[in-house]
C-alpha positions in Angstrom: 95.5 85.6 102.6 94.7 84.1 99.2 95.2 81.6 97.4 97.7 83.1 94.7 98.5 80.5 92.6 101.9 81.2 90.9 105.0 80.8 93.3 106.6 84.1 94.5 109.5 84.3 91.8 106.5 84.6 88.7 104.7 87.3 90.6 108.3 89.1 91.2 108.8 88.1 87.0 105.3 89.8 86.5 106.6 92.9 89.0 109.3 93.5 86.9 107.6 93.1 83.6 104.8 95.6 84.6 107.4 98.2 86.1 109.4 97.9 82.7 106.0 98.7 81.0 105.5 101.5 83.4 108.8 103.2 82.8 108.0 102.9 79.3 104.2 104.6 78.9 104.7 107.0 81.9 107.4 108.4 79.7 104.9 108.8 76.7 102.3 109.9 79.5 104.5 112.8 80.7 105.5 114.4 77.8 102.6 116.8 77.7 101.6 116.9 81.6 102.8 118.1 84.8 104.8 114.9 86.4 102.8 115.5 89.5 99.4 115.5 87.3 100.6 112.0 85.4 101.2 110.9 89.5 97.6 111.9 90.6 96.4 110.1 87.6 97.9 106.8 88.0 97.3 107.2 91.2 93.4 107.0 90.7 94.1 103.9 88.1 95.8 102.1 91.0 93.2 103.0 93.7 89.8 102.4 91.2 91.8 99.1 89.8 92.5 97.9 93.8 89.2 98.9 94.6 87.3 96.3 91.7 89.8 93.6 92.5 89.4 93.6 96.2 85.6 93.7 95.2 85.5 91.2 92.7 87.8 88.3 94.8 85.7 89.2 97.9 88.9 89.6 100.2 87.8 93.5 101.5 89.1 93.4 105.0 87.0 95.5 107.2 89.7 98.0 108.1 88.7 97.6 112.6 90.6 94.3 112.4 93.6 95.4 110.9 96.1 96.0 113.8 97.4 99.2 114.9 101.1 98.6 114.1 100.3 97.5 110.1 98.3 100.5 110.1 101.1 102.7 110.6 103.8 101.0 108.4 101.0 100.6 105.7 100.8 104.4 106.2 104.5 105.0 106.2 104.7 102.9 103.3 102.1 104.9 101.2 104.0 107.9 102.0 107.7 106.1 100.5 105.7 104.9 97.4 104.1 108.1 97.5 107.3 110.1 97.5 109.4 107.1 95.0 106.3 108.0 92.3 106.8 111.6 92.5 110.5 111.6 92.3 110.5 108.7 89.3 107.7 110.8 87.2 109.9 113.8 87.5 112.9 111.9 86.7 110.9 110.6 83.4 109.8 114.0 82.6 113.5 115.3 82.9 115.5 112.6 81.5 115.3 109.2 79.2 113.6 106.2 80.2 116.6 104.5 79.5 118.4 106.1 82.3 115.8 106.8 84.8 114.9 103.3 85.0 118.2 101.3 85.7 118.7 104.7 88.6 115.1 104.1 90.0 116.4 99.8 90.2 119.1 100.5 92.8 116.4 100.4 94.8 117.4 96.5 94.7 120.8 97.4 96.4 118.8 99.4 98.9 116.6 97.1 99.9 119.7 94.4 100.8 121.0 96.9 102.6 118.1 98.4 104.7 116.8 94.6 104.5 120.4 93.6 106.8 120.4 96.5 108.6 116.5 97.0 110.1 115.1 93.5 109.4 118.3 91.4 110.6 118.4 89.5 107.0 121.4 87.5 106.1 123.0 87.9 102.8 126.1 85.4 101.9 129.4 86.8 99.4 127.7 85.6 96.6 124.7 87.5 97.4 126.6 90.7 97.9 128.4 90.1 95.1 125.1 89.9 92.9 124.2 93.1 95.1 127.6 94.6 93.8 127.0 93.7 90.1 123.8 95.1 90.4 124.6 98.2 91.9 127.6 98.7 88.8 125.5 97.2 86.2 122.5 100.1 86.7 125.4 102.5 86.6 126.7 101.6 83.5 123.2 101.2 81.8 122.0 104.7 82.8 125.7 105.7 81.7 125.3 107.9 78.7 129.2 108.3 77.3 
């Protein structure tokens, strides 16, 4: 696959840090565009920036040997990050960044919870109990009172 370098937990850091700055200039981005536009745009970005990295590191994979099954959750993927992009530009266009984001990161609390149910991960109470936290802290950040 790679060699990568940095452990998982700085990459997840990095995730987090780029999402925060995404939040932040897709707001400024959609202030004078249609959300869906500002999603077709970044869109390219992504697809033209994937494109020169996969080019530059040499690790293209010839799409005839990537099996059937990835193909169709790597499809069904696209379609959820495809959908989450459109719903979170809208969401910037409509509200403050400040409250769209903290929304957008119950996806954390999602993913335990779909991660349990379909993938037969184990969470222990202290995990839920970060999971709860995290669940009631985005509330109260996005809570405007």
């Amino acid at each position: 696959m790679g060699n990568y370098v940095l452990p998982w937990q700085a990459w997840a850091l990095l995730s987090a840090a780029f999402a925060a700055l995404t939040a932040i200039l897709a707001k400024v981005g959609v202030e004078n565009v249609n959300s869906d536009f500002a999603t077709l745009v970044r869109t390219c970005v992504i697809v033209v920036l994937l494109g020169g990295i996969l080019w530059a590191t040499g690790n293209w994979q010839p799409p005839a040997t990537v099996p059937g099954r990835t193909w169709v959750f790597l499809f069904l993927s696209g379609l959820a990050t495809g959908a989450s992009w459109l719903c979170y530009f809208r969401a910037l266009k409509l509200g403050e960044a400040s409250q769209v984001a903290p929304i957008d990161k119950l996806s954390v609390v999602l993913v335990a919870i779909f991660a349990v149910s379909f993938l037969g991960e184990k969470l222990t109470l202290p995990n839920w109990l970060g999971i709860c936290l995290i669940a009631l802290g985005a509330v109260l950040v996005a809570y405007k009172g």
